[in-house]
Backbone bond lengths (Angstrom), bond angles and torsions (degrees), N, CA, C in turn:
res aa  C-N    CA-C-N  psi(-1)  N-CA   C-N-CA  omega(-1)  CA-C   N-CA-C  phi
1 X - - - 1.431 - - 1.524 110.81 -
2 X 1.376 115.58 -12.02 1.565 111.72 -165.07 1.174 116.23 -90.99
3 X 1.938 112.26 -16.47 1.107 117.08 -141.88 1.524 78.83 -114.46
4 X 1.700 122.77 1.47 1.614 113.72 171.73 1.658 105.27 -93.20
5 X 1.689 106.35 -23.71 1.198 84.51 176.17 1.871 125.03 -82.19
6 X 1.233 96.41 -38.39 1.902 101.24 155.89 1.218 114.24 -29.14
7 X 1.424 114.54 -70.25 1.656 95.21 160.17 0.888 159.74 -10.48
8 X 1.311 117.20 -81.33 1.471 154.42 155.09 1.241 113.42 -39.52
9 X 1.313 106.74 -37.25 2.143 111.31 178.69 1.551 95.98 -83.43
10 X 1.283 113.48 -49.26 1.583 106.26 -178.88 1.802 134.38 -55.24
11 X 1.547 74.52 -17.85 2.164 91.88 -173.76 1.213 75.94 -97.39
12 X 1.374 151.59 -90.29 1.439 133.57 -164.18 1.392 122.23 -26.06
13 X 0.934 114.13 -31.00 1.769 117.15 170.30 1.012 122.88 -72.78
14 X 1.284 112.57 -49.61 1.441 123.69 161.87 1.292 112.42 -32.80
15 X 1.416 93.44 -87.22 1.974 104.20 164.48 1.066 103.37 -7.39
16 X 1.100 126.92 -96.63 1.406 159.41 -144.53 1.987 101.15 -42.62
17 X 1.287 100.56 -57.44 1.459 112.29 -167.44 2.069 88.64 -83.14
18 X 0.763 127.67 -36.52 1.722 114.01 -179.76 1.487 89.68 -65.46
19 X 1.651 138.33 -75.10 1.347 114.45 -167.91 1.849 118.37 -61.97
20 X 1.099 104.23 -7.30 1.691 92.48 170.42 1.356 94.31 -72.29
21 X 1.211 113.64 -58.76 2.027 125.37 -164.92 1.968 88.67 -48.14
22 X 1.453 125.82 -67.91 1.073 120.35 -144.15 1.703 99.52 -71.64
23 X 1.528 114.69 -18.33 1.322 96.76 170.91 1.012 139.47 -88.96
24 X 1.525 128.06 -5.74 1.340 159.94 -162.64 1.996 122.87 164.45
25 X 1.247 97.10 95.44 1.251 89.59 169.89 1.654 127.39 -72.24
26 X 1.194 108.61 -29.96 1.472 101.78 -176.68 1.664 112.56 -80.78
27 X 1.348 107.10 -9.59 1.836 105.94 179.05 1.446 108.47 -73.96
28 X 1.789 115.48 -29.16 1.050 96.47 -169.71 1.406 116.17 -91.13
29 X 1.834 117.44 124.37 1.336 137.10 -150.17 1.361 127.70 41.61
30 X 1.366 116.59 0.10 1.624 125.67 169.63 1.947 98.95 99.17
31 X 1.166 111.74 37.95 1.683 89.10 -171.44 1.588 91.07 -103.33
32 X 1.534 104.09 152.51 1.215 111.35 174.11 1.679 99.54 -80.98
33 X 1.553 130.89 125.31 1.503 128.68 141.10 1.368 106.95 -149.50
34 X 1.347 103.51 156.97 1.370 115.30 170.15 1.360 129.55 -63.21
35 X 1.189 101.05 158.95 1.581 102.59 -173.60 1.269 117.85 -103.05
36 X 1.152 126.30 9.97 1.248 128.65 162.64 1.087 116.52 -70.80
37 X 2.041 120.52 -53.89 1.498 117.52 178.79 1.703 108.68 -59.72
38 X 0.697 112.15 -39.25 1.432 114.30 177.04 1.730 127.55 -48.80
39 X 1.440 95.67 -54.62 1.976 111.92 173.12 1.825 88.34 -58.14
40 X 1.273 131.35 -28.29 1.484 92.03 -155.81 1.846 93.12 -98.57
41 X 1.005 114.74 3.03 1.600 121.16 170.18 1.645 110.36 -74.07
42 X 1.509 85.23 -93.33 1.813 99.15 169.49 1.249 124.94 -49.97
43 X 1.552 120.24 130.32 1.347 102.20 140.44 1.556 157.84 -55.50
44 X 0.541 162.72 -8.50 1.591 157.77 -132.53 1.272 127.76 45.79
45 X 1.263 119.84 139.66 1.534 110.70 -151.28 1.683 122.76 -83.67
46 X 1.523 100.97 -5.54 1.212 97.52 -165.29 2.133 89.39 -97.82
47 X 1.424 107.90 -10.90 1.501 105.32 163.58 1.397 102.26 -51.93
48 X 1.863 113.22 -83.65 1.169 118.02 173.77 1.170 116.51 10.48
49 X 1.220 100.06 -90.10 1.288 111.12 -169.58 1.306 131.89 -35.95
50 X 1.887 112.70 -64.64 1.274 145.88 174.00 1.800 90.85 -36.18
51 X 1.729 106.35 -46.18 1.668 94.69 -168.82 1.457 117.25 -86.33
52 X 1.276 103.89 16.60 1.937 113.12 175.45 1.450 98.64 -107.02
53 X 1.327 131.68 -34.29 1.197 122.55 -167.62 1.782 110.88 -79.38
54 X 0.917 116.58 -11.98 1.766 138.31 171.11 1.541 87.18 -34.54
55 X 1.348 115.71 149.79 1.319 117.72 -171.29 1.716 104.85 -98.17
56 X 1.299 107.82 159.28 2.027 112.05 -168.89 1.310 92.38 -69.91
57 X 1.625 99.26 -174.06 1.254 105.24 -176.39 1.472 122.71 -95.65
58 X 1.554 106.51 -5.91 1.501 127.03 169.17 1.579 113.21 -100.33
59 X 1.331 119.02 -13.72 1.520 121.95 164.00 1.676 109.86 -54.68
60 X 1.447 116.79 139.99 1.459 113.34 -169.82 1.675 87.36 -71.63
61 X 1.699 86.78 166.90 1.636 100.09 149.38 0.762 150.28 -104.22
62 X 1.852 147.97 151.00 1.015 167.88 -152.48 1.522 94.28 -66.03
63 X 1.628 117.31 136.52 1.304 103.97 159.67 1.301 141.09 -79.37
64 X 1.751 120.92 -13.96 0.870 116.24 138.30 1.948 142.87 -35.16
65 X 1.406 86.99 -45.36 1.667 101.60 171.31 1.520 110.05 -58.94
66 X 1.216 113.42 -20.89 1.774 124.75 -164.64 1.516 88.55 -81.02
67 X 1.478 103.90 -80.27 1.409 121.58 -177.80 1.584 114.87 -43.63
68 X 0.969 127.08 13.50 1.728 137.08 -177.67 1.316 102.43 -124.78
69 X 0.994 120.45 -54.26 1.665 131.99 177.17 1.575 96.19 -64.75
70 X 1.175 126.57 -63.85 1.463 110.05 -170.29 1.737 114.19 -59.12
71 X 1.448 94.57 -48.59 2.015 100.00 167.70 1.273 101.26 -40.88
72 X 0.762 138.27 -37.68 1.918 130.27 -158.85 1.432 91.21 -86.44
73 X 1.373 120.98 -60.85 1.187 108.40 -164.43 1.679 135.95 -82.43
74 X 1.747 98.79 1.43 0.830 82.60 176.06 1.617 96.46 -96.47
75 X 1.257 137.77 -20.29 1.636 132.29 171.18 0.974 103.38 -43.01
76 X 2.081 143.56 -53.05 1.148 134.88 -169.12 1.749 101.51 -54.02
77 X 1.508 103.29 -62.49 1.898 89.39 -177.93 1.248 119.60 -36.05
78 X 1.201 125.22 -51.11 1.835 155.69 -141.66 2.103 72.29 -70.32
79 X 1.526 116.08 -77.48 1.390 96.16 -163.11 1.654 110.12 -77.66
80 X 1.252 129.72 -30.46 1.468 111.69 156.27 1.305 125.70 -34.18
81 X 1.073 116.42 -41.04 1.618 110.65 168.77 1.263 130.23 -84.93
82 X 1.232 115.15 -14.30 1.623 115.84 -170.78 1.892 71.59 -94.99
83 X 0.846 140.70 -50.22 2.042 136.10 -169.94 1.355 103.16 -64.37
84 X 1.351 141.20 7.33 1.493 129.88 -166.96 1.882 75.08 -141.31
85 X 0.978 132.25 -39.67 1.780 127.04 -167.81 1.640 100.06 -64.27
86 X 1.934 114.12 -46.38 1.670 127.47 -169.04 1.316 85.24 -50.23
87 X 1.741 105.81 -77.01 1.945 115.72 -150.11 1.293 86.75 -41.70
88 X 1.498 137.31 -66.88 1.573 126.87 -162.39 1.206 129.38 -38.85
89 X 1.485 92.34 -49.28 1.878 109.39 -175.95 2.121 94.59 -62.40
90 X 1.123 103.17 -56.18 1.346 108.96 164.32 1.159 127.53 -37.59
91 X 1.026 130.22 -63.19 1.854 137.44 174.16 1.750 103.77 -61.79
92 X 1.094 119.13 -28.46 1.491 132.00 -176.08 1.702 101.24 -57.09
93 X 1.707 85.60 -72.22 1.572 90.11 178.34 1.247 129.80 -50.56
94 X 1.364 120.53 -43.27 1.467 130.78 -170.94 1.462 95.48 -46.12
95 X 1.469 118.67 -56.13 1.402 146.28 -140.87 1.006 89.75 -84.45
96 X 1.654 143.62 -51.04 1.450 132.60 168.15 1.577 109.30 -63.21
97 X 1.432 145.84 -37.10 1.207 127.22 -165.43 1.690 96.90 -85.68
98 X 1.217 121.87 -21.44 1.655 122.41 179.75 1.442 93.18 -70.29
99 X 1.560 140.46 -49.83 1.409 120.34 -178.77 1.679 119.15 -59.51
100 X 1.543 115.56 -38.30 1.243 128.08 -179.57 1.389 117.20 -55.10
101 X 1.521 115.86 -36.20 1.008 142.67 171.98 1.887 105.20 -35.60
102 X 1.211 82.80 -89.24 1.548 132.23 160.44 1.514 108.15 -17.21
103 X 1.406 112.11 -56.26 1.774 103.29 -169.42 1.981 93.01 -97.23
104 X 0.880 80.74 -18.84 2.062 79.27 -177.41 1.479 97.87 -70.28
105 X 1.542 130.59 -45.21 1.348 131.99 168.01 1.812 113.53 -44.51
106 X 1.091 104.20 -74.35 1.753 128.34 159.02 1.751 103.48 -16.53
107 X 1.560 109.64 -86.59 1.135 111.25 -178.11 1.628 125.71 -36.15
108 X 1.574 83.62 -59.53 1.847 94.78 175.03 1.734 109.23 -44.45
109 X 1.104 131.77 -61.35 1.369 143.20 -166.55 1.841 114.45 -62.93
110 X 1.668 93.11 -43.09 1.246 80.94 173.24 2.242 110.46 -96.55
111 X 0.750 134.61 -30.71 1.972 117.89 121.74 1.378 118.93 9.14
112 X 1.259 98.30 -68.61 1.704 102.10 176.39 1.330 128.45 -65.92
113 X 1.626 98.72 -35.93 1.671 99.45 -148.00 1.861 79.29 -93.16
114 X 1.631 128.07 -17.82 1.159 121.29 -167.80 1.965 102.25 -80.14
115 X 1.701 110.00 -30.41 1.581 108.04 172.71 1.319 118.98 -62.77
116 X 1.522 109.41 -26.11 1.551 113.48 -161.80 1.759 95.92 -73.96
117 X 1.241 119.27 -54.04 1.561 127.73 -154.21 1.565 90.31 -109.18
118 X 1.142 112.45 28.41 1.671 116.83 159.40 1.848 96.47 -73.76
119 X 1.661 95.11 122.07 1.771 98.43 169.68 1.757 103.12 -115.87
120 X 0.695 145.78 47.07 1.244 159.54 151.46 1.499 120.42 74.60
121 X 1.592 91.40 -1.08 1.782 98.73 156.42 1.328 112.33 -89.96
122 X 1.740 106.95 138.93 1.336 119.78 -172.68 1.414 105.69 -141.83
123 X 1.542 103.56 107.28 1.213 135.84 49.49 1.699 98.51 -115.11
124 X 1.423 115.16 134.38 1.807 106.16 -172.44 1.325 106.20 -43.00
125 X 1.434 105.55 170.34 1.387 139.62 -154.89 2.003 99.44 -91.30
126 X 1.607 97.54 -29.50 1.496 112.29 -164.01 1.682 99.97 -77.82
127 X 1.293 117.17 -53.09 1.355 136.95 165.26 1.655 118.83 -37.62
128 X 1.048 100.47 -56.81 1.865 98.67 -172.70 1.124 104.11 -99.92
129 X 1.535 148.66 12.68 1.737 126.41 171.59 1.493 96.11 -80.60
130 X 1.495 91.64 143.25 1.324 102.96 174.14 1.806 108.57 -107.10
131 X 1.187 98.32 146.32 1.529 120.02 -167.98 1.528 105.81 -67.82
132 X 1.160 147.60 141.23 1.433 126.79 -172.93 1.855 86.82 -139.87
């Protein structure tokens, strides 16, 4: 807790010295510097400000803020799902041309092994006995 309020005193200072700087640099303590090194330090006070008025973290939210948060999230699903539907459709295919593969191998072999031990009865002799 101590180290939020350290914080918090230190950004107030900050603050504090950018709207002195942004309202007058030469008032504060009389030093002559430019205002250029200065603008690229500080903000400007009416930033400041704009960035204090940001709502807490227990202040409700804006419905716009709702309606942004839900837009986002529902686009994140929208491509999570179309990226988990591709790989599928993807893994699908592989998995169908690896079976195709597979029976075209099969076919061919047994093709072969049926020309080799072809005895010139057709339809073979091995094929049609029936088992009794």
């Amino acid at each position: 807790m101590a180290w939020r309020q350290l914080l918090l005193t230190s950004f107030m200072l900050l603050l504090r010295e950018g709207a002195a700087v942004s309202v007058g640099l030469r008032q504060v303590a009389g030093q002559e510097a430019q205002e250029g090194e200065y603008r690229e330090i500080f903000m400007q006070e009416s930033d400041a400000l704009n960035f204090l008025k940001k709502r807490s973290k227990r202040s409700p939210r804006f419905q716009d803020e709702v309606n942004v948060e839900n837009r986002q999230k529902l686009r994140a699903d929208e491509l999570r799902r179309e990226y988990h539907e591709e790989r599928r459709n993807e893994s699908e295919n592989f998995v169908e041309e690896q079976n195709k593969e597979q029976e075209e191998r099969s076919r061919k072999a047994i093709e072969q092994w049926r020309q080799w031990h072809y005895d010139s009865l057709y339809p073979s002799y091995l094929y049609n006995r029936h088992h009794i």
